[in-house]
C-alpha positions as MATLAB code, in Angstrom:
seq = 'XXXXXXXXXXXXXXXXXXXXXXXXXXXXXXXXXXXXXXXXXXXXXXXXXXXXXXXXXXXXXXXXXXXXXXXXXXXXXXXXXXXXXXXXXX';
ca = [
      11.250    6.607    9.098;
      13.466    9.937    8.399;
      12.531   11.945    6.007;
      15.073   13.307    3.089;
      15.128   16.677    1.669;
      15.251   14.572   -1.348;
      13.035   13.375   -3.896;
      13.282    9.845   -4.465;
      13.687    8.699   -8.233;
      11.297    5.805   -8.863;
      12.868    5.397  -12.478;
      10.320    3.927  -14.710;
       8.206    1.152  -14.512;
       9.203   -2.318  -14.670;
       5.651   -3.277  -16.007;
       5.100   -0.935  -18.390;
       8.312    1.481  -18.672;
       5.747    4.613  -18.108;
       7.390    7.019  -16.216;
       6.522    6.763  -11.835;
       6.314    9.532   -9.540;
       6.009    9.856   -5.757;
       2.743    9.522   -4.532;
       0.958    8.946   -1.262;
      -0.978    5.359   -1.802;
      -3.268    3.016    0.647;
      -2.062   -0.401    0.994;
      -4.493   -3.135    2.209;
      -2.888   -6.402    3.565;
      -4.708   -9.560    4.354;
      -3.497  -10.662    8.176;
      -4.480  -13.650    9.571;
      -7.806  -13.416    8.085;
      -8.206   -9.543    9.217;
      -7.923   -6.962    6.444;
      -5.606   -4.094    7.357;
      -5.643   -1.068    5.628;
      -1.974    1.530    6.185;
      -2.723    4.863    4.536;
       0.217    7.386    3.441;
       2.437    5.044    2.173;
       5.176    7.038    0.255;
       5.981    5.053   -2.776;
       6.407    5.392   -6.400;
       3.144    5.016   -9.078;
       3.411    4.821  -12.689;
       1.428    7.419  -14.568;
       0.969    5.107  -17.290;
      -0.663    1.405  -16.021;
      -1.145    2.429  -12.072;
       1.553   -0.257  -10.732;
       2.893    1.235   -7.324;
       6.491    0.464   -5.941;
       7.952    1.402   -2.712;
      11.593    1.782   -1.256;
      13.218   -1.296    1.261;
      13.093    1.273    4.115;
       9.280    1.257    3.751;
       8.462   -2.281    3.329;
      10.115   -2.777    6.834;
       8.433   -0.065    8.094;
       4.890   -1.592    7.181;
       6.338   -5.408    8.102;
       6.683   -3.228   11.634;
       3.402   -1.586   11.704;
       1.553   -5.076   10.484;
       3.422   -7.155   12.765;
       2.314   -5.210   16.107;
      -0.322   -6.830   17.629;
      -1.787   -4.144   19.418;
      -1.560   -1.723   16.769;
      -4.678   -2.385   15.418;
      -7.022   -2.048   18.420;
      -5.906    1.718   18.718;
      -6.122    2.251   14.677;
      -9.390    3.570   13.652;
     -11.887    0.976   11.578;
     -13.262    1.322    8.171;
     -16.966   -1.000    8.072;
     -16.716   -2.730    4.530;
     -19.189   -4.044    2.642;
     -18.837   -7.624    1.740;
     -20.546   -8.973   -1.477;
     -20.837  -12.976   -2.361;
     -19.977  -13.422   -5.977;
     -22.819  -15.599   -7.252;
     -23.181  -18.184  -10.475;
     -25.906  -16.152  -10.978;
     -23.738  -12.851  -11.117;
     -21.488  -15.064  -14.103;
];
């Protein structure tokens, strides 16, 4: 991905019309049954309700990194807990 000396505008947001600025997010994506988490994702995040947005040049960028097969096995792993939501929980 190149990098511009400039800023992006986001505009506003299309959920709430708050006002989005750049921001560095974490993305999980559910892959064939194997969560994958891609951190520094440049993309746009309202100030006002949290919704995040990011340019066409980065979605293909992360369809790239998700669609590599042997990315993963070189990626470092997260351990997540995994909790059963119960009727008793309701």
């Amino acid at each position: 991905m190149k990098k511009n000396s400039k800023r992006y505008d986001y505009g506003t947001c299309h959920a709430c019309g708050g006002p989005m600025r750049p921001k560095l997010i974490k993305q999980d994506f559910w892959i064939k049954g194997n969560l994958i988490v891609i951190e520094g994702i440049p993309a746009g995040a309202c100030t006002r309700c949290g919704e995040k947005v990011v340019q066409a040049e980065v979605g293909r960028s992360i369809a790239e990194l998700v669609a590599d097969p042997h990315r993963p096995r070189r990626a470092r792993t997260l351990k997540v807990p995994v909790i059963r939501f119960g009727q008793a929980v309701a």
